[in-house]
KOLVEXTOR-506917 format. One record per residue (C-alpha): x, y, z. Coordinates in steps of 0.05 Angstrom, whole numbers, padded with zeros to 5 digits, always signed. Layout:
# residues N
XYZ;...
END
This chain:
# residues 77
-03499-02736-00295;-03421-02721-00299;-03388-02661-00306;-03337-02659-00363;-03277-02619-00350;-03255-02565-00404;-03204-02578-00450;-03138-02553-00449;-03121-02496-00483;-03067-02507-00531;-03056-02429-00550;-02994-02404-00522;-02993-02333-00513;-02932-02303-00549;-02952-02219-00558;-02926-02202-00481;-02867-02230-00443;-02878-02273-00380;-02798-02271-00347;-02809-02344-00336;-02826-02366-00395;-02789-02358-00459;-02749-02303-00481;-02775-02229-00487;-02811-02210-00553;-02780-02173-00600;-02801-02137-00663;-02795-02173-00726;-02756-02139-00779;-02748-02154-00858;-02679-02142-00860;-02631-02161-00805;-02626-02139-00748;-02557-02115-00735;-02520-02066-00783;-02463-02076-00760;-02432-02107-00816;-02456-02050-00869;-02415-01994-00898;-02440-01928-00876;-02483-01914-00930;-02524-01977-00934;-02524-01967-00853;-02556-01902-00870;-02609-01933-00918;-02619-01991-00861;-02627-01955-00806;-02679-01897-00847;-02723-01966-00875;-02733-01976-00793;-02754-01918-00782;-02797-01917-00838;-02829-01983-00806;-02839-01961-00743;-02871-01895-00764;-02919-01929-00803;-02929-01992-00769;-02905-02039-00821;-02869-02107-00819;-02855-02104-00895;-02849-02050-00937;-02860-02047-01012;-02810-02033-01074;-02852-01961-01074;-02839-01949-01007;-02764-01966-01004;-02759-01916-01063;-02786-01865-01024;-02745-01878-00967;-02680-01878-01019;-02704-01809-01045;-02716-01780-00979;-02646-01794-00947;-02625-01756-01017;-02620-01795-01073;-02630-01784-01157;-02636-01810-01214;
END
């Protein structure tokens, strides 16, 4: 009888970073990254939708959501 060996895994492991392999992970956003470019006031709105994500553990965010953050830094109708 002959032993068959296991197959290779093909899952690569992408959640933690391993310095020699690949660059480190970083956190997905739905708008870009930098804000650099953005007046002050959409910089403002940018920066508060991150938070918003990162308080509440969200990738995405929906049209109700972005309207809350919009009212929170101040804004009316």
């Amino acid at each position: 009888m002959t032993m068959l060996s296991p197959p290779e895994s093909k899952f690569v492991e992408r959640r933690s970073f391993d310095p020699g392999v690949g660059q480190p992970a970083r956190e997905r956003r739905q708008f870009a990254n930098s804000h650099a470019e953005l007046s002050s006031e959409a910089r403002e709105m940018a920066l508060a939708i991150d938070e918003y994500k990162l308080v509440h553990r969200r990738r995405f965010i929906t049209y109700e959501e972005m309207l809350g953050v919009v009212k929170s830094l101040g804004y009316r109708k």
